[in-house]
DOVO-961658 format. One record per atom (N, C-alpha, C, O): residue in three letters; chain; atom name; x, y, z. Coordinates in pm, whole numbers, m for minus. Each point is the difference from the previous one (the first is absolute). Example, Ala and Ser with C-alpha at 12.3 -4.5 7.8 and 13.67 -1.06 7.14 Angstrom:
BEGIN
+------+-------+------+--------+--------+--------+
| rest | kette | atom |   east |  north |     up |
+------+-------+------+--------+--------+--------+
|  ALA |     A |    N |   1319 |   m569 |    780 |
|  ALA |     A |   CA |    m89 |    119 |      0 |
|  ALA |     A |    C |     90 |    120 |      0 |
|  ALA |     A |    O |    104 |     m2 |     66 |
|  SER |     A |    N |   m139 |    107 |   m138 |
|  SER |     A |   CA |     82 |    119 |      6 |
|  SER |     A |    C |    m77 |    109 |     73 |
|  SER |     A |    O |     51 |    111 |     17 |
+------+-------+------+--------+--------+--------+
***
This chain:
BEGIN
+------+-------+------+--------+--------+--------+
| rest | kette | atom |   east |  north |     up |
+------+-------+------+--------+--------+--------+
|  UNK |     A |    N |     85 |   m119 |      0 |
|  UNK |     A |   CA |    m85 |    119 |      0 |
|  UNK |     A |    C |     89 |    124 |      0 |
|  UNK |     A |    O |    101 |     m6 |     70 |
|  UNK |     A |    N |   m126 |    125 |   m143 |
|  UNK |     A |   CA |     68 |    138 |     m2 |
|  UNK |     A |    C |    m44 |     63 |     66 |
|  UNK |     A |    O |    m83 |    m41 |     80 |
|  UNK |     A |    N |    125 |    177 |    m88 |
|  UNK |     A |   CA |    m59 |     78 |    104 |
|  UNK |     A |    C |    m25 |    120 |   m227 |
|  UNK |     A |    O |     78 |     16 |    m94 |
|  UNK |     A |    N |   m161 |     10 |    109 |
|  UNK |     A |   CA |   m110 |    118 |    m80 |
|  UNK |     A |    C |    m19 |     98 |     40 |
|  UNK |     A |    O |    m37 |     m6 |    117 |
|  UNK |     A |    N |     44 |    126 |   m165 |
|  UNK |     A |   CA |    m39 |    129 |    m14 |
|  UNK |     A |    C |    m22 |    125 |    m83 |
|  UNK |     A |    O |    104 |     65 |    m13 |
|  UNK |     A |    N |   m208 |    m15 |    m44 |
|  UNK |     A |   CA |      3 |     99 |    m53 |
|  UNK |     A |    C |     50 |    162 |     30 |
|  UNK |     A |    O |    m81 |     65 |     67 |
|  UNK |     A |    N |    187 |     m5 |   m103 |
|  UNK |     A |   CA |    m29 |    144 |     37 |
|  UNK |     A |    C |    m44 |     83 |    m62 |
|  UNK |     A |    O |     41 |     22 |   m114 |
|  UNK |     A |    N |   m159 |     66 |    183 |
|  UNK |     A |   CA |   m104 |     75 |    m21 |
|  UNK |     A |    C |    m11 |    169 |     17 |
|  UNK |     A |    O |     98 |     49 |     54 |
|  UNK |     A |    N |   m199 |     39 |    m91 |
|  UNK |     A |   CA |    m14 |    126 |     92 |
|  UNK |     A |    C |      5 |     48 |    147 |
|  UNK |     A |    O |     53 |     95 |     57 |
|  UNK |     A |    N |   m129 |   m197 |    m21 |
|  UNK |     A |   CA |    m99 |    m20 |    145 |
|  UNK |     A |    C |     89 |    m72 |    136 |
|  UNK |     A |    O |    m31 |     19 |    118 |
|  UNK |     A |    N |    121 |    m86 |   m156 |
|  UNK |     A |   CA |     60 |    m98 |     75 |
|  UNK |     A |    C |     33 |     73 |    153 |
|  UNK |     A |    O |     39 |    116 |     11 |
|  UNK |     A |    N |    m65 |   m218 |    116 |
|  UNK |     A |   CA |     m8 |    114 |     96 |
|  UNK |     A |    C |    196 |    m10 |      2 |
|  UNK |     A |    O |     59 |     99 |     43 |
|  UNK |     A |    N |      9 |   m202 |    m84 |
|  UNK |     A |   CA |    188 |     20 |     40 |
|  UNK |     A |    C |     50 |     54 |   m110 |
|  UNK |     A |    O |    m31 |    m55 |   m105 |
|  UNK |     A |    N |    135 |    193 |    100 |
|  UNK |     A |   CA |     35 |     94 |   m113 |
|  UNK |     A |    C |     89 |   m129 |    m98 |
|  UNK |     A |    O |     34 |     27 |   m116 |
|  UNK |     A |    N |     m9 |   m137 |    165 |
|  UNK |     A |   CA |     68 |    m93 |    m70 |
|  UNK |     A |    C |    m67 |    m25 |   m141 |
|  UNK |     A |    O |     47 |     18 |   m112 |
|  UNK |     A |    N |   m169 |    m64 |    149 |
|  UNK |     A |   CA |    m40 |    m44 |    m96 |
|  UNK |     A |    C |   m153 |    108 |    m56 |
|  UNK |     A |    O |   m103 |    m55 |    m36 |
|  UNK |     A |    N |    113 |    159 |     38 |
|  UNK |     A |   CA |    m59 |    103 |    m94 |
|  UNK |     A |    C |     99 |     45 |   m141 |
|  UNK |     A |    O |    119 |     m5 |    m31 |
|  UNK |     A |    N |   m275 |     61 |    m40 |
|  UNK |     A |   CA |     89 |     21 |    m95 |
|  UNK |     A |    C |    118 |    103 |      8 |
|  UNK |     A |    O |    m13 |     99 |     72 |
|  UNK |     A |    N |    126 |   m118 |   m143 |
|  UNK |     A |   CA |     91 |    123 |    m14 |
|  UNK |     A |    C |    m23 |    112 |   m122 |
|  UNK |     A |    O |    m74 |    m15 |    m97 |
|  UNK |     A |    N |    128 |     91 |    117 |
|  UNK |     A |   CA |     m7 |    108 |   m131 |
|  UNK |     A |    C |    165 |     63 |     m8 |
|  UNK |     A |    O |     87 |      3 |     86 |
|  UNK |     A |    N |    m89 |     44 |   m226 |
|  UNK |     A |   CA |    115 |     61 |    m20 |
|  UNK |     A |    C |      4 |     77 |   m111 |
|  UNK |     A |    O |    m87 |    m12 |    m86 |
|  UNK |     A |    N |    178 |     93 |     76 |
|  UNK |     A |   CA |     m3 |    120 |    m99 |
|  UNK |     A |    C |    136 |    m71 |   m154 |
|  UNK |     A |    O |    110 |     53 |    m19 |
|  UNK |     A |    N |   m148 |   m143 |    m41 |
|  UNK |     A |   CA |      9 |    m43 |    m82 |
|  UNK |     A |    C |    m78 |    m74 |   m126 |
|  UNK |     A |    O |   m105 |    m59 |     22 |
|  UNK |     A |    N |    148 |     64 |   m123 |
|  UNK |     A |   CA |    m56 |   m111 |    m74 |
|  UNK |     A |    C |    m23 |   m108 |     m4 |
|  UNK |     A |    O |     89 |    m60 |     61 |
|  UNK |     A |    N |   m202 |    m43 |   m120 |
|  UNK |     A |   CA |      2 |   m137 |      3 |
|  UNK |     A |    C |    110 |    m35 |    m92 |
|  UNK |     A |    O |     29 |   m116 |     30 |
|  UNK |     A |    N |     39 |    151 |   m116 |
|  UNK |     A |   CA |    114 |    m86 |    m43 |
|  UNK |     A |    C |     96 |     54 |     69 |
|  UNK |     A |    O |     82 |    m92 |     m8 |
|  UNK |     A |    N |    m23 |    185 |     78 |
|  UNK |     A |   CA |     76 |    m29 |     88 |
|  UNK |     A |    C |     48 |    m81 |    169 |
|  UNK |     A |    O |    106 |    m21 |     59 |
|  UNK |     A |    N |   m276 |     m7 |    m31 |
|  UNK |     A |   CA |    m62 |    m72 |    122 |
|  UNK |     A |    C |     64 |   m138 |    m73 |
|  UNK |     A |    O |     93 |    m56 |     58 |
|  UNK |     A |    N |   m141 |      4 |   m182 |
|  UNK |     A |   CA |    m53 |   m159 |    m23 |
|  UNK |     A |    C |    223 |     29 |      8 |
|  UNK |     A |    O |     61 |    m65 |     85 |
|  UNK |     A |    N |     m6 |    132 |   m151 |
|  UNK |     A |   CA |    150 |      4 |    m43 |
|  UNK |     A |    C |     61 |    m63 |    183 |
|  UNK |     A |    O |     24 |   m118 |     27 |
|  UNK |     A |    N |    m15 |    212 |     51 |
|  UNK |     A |   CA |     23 |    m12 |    126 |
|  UNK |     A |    C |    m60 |   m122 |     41 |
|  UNK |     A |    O |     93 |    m75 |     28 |
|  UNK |     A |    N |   m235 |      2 |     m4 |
|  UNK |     A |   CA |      4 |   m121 |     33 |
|  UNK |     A |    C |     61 |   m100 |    m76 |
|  UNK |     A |    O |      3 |   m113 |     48 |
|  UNK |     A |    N |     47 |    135 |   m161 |
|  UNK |     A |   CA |     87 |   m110 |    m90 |
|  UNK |     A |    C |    122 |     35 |     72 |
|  UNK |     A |    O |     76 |    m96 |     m3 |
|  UNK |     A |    N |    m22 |    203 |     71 |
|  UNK |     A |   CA |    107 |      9 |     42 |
|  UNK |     A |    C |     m2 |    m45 |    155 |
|  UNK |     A |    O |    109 |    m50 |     28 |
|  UNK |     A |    N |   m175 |     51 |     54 |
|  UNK |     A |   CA |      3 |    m99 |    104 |
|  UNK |     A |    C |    m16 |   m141 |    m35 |
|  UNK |     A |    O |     51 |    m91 |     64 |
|  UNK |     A |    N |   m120 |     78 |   m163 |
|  UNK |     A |   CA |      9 |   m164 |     14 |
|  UNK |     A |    C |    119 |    m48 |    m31 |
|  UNK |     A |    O |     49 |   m103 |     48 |
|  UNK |     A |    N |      5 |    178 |   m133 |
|  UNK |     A |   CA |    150 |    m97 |    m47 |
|  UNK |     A |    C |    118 |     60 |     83 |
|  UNK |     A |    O |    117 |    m27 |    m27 |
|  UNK |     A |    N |   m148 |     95 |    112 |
|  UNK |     A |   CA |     91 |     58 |    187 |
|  UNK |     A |    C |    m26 |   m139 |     73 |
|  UNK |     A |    O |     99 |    m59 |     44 |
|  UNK |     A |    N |   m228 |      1 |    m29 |
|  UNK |     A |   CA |    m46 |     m5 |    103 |
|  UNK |     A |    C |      4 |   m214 |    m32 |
|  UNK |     A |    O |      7 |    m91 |     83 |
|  UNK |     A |    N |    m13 |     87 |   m182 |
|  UNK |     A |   CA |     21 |   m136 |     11 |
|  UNK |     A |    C |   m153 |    m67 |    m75 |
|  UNK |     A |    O |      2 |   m123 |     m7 |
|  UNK |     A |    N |   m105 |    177 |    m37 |
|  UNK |     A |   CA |    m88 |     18 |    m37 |
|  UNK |     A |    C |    m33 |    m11 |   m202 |
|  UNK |     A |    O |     40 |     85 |    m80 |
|  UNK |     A |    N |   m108 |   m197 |     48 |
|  UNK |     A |   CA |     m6 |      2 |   m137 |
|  UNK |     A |    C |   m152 |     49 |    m62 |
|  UNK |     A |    O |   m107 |    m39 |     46 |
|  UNK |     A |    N |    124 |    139 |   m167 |
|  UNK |     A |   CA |   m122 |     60 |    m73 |
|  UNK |     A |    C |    m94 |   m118 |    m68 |
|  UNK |     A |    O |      8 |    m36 |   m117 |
|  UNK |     A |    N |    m88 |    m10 |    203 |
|  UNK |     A |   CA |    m36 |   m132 |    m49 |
|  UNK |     A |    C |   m139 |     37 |   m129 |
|  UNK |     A |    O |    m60 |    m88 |    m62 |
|  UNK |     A |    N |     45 |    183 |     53 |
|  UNK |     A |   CA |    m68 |     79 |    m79 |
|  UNK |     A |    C |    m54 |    144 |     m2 |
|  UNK |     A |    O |     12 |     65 |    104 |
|  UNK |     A |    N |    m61 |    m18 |   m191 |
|  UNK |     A |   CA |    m45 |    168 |     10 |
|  UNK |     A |    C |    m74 |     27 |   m116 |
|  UNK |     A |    O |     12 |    m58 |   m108 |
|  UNK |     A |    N |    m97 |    161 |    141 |
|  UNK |     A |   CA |   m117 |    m17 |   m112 |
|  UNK |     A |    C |    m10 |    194 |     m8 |
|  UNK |     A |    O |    m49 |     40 |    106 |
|  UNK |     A |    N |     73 |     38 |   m170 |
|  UNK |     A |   CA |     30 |    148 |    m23 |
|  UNK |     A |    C |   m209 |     58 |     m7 |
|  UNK |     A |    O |    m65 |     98 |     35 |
|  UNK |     A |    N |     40 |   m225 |    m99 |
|  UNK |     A |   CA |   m139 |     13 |    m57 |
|  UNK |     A |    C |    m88 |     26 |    138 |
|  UNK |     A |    O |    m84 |     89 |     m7 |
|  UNK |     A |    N |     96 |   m145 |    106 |
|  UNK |     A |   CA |    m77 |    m11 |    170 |
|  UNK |     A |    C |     97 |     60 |     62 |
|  UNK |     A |    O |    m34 |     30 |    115 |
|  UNK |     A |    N |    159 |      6 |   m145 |
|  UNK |     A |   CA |     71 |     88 |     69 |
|  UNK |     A |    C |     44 |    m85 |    161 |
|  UNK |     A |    O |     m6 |     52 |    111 |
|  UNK |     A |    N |     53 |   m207 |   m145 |
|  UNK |     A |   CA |     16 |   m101 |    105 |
|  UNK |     A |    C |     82 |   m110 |    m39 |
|  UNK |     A |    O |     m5 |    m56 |   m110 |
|  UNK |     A |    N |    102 |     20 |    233 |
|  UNK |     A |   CA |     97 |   m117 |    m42 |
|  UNK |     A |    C |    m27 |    m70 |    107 |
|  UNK |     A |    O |    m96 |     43 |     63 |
|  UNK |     A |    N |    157 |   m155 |    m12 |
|  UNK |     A |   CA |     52 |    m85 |    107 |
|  UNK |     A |    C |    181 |    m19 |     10 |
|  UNK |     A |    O |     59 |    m84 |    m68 |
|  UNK |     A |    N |    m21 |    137 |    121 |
|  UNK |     A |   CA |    121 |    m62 |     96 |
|  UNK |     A |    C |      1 |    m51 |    104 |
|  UNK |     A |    O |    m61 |     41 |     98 |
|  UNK |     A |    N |    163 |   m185 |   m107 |
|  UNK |     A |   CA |     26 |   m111 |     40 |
|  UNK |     A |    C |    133 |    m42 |     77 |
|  UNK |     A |    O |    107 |     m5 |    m61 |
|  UNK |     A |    N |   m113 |    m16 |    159 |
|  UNK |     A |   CA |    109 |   m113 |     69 |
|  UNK |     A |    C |    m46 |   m123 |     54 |
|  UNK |     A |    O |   m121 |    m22 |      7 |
|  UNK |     A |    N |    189 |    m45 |     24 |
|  UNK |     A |   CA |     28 |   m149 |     83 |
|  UNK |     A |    C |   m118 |     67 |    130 |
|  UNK |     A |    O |   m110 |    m54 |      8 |
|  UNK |     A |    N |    137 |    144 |     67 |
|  UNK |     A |   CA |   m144 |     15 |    121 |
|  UNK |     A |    C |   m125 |     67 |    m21 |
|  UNK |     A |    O |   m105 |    m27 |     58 |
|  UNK |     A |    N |    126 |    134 |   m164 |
|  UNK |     A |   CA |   m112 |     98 |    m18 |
|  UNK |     A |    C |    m19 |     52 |   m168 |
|  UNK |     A |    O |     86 |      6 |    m88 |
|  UNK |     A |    N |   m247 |     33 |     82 |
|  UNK |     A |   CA |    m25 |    m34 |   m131 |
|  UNK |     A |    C |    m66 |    151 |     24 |
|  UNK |     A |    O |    m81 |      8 |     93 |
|  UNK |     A |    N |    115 |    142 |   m188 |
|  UNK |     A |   CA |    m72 |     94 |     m2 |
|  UNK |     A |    C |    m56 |     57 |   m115 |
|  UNK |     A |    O |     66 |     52 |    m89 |
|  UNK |     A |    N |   m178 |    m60 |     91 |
|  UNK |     A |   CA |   m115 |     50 |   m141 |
|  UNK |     A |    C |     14 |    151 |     57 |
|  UNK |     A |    O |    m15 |     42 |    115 |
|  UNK |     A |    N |     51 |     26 |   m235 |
|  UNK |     A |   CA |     37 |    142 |     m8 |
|  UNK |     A |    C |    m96 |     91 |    m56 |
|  UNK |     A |    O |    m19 |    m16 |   m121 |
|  UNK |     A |    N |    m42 |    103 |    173 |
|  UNK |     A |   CA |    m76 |     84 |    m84 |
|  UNK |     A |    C |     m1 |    134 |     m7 |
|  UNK |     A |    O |    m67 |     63 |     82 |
|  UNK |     A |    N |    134 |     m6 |   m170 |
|  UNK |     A |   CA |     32 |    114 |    m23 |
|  UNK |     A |    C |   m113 |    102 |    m89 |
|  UNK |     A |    O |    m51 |    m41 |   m104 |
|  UNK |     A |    N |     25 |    156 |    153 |
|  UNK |     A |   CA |    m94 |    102 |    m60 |
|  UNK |     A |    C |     17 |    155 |     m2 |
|  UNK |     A |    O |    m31 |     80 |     89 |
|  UNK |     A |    N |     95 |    m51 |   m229 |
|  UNK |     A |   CA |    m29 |    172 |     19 |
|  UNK |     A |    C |    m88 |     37 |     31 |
|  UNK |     A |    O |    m95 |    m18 |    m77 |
|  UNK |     A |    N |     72 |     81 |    188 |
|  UNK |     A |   CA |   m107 |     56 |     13 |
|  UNK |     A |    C |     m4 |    178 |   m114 |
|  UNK |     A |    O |   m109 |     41 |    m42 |
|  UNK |     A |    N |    194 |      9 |     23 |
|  UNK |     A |   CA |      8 |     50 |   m101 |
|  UNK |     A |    C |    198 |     47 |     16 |
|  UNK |     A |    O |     88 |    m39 |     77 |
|  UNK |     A |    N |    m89 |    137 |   m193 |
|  UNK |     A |   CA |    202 |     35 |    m10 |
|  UNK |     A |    C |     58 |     55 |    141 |
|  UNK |     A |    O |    118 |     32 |      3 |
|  UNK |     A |    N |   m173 |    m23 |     78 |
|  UNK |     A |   CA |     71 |     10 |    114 |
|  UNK |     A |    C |    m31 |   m103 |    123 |
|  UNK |     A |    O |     63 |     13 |    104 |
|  UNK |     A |    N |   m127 |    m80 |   m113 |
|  UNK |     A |   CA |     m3 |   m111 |     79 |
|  UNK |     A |    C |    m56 |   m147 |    m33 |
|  UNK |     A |    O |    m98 |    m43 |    m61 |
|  UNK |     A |    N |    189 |     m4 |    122 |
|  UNK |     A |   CA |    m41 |   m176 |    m28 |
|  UNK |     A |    C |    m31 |    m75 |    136 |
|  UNK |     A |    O |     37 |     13 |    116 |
|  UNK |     A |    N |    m92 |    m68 |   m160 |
|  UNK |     A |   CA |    m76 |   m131 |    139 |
|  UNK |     A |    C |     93 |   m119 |     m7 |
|  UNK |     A |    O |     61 |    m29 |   m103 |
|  UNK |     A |    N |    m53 |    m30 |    199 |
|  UNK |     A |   CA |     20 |   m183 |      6 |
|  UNK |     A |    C |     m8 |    m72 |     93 |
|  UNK |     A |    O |     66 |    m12 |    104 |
|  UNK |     A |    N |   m156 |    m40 |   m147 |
|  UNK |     A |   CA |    m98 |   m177 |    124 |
|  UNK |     A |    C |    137 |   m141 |    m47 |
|  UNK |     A |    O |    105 |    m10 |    m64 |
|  UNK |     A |    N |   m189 |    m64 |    140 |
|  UNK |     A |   CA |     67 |   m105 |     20 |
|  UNK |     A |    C |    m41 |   m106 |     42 |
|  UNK |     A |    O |    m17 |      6 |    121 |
|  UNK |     A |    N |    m11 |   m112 |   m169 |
|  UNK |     A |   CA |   m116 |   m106 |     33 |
|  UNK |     A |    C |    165 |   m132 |     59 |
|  UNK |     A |    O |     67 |    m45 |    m94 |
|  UNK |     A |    N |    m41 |     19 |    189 |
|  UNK |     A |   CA |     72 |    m64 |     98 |
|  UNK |     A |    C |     m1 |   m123 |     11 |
|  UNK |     A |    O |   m103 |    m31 |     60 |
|  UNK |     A |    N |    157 |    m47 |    m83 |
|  UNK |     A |   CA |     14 |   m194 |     27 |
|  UNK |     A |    C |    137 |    m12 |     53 |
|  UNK |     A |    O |    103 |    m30 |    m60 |
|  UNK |     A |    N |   m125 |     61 |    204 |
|  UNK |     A |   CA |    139 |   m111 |     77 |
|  UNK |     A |    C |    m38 |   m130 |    m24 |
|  UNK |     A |    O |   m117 |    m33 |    m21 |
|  UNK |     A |    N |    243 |    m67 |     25 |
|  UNK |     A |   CA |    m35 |   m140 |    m16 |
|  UNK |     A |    C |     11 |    m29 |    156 |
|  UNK |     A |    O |    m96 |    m61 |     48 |
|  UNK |     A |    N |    174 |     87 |     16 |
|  UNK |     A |   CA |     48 |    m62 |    153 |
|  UNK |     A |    C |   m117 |     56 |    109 |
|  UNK |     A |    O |    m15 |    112 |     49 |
|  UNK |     A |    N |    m65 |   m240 |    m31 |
|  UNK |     A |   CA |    m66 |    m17 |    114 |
|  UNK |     A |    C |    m13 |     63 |    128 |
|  UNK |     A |    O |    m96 |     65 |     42 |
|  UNK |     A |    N |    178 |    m86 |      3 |
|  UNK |     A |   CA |     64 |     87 |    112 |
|  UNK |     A |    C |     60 |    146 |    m21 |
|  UNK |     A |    O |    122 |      3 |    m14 |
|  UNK |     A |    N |   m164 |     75 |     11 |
|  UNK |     A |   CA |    114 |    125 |    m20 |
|  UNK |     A |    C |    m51 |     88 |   m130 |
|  UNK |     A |    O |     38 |    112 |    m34 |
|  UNK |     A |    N |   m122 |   m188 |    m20 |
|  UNK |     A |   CA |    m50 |     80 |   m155 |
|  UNK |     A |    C |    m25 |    137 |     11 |
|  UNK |     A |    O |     38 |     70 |    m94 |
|  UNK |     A |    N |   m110 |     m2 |    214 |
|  UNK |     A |   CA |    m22 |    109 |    m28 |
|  UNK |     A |    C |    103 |     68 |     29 |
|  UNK |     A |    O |     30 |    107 |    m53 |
|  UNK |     A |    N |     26 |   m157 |    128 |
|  UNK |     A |   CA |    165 |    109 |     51 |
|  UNK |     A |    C |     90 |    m44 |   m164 |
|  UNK |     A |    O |     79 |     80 |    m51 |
|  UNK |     A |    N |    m96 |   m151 |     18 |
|  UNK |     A |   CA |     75 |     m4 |   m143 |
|  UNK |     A |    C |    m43 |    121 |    m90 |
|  UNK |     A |    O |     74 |     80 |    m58 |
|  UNK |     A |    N |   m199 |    m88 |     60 |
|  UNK |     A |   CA |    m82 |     40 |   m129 |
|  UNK |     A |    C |     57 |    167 |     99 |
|  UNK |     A |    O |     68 |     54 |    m86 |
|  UNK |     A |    N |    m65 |     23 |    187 |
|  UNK |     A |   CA |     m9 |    159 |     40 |
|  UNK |     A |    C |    158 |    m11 |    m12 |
|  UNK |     A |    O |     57 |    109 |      2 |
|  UNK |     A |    N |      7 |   m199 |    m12 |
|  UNK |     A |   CA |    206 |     47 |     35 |
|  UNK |     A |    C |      2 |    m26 |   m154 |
|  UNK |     A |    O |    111 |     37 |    m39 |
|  UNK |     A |    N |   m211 |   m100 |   m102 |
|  UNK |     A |   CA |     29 |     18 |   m121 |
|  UNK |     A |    C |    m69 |    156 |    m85 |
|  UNK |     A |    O |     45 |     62 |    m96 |
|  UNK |     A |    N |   m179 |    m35 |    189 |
|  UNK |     A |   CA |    m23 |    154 |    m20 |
|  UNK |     A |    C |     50 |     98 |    m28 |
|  UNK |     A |    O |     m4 |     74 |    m98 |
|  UNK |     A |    N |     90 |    m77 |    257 |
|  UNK |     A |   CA |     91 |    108 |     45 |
|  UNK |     A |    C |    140 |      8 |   m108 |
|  UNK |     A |    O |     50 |     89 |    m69 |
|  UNK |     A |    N |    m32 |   m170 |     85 |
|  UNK |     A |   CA |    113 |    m25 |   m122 |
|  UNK |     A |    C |    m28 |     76 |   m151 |
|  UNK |     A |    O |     77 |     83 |    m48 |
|  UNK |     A |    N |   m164 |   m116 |      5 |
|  UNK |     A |   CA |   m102 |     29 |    m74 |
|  UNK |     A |    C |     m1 |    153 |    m56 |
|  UNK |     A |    O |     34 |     63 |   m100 |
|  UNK |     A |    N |   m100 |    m43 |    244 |
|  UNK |     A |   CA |     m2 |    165 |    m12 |
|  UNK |     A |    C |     80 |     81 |     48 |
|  UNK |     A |    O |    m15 |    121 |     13 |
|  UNK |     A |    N |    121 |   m198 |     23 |
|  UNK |     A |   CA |    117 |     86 |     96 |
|  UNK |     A |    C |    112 |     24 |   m171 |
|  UNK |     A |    O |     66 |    102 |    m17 |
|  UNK |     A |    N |    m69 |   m193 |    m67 |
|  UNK |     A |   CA |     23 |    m31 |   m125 |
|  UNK |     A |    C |    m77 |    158 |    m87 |
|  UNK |     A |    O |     62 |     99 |    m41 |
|  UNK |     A |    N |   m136 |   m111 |     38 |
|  UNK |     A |   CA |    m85 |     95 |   m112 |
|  UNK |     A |    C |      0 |    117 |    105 |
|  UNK |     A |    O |      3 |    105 |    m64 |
|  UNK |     A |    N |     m5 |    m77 |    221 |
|  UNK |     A |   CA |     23 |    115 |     53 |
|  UNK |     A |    C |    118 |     77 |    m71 |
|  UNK |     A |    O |      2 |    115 |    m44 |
|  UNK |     A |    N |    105 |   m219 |     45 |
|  UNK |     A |   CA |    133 |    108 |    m51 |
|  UNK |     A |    C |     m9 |     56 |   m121 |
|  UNK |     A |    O |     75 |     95 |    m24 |
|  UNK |     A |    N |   m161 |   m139 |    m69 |
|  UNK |     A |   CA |     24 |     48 |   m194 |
|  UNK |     A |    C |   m132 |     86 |     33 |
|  UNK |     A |    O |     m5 |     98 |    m75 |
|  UNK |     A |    N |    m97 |   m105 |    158 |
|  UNK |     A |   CA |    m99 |     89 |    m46 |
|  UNK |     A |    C |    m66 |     73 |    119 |
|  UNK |     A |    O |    m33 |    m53 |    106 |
|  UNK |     A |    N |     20 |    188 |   m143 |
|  UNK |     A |   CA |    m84 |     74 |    110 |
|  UNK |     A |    C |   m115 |    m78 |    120 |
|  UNK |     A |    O |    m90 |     77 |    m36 |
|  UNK |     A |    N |     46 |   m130 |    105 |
|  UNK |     A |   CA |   m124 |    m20 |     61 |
|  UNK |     A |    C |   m119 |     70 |     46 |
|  UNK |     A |    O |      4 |     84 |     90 |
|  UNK |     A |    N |   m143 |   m127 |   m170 |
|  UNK |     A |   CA |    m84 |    131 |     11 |
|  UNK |     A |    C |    m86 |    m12 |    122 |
|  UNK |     A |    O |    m64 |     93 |     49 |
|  UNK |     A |    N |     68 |   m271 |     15 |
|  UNK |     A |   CA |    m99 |     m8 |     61 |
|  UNK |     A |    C |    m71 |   m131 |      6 |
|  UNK |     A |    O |     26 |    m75 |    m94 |
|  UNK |     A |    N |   m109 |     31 |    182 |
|  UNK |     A |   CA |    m69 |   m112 |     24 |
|  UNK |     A |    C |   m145 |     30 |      5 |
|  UNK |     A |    O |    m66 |     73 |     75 |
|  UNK |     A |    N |     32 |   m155 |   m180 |
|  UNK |     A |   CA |   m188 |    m16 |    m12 |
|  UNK |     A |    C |    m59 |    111 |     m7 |
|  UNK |     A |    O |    m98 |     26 |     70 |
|  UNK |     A |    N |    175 |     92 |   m194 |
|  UNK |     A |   CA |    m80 |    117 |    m30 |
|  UNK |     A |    C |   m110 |     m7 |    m62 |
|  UNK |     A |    O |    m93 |     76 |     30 |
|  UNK |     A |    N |     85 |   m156 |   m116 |
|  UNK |     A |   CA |   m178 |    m53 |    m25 |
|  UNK |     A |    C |    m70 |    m66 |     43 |
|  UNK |     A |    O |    m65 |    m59 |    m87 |
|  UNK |     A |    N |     48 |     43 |    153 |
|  UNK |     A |   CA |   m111 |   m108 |    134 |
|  UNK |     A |    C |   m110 |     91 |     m7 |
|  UNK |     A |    O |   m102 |    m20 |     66 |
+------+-------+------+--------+--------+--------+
***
């Protein structure tokens, strides 16, 4: 069994709300291609058309979803599959943080769950 999660607008832990940032979606989708191949992580697909990929390791599986909300800001959710039983959700918030501690440095931060 995994541990699952969507991140959303609404979420009551800032972990897993949505983020925003003052970039483009092809520079967002560019930067998560650049953590994954930092991070140990393979582009197991990506679709430009839904504006969504999945990256993959050996513990955790993340469906990516990226959205201009228009030229100065972009959104991105994250639909979450730890594999490890024990510990999944502390996997899935120490692969977040990473995450966004990653895309904190290349891009401004505008904010959490400005459209809710």
């Amino acid at each position: 069994m995994a541990f699952s999660y969507e991140t959303n607008e609404t979420d009551n832990l800032e972990i897993f709300k949505t983020h925003y940032y003052k970039t483009s979606y092809d520079n967002m989708k560019q930067a998560i291609f650049e953590f994954a191949k930092q991070n140990g992580f393979d582009v197991q697909t990506w679709n430009d058309e839904f504006s969504e990929g999945i990256i993959v390791n050996k513990k955790i599986s993340l469906t990516v979803k990226i959205i201009m909300q228009n030229p100065r800001e972009t959104s991105i959710d994250f639909f979450v599959e730890a594999f490890n039983f024990l510990g999944g959700k502390k996997q899935a918030i120490q692969t977040l943080q990473a995450i966004y501690s990653f895309i904190g440095k290349k891009f401004e931060f505008k904010g959490l769950g400005l459209h809710a």
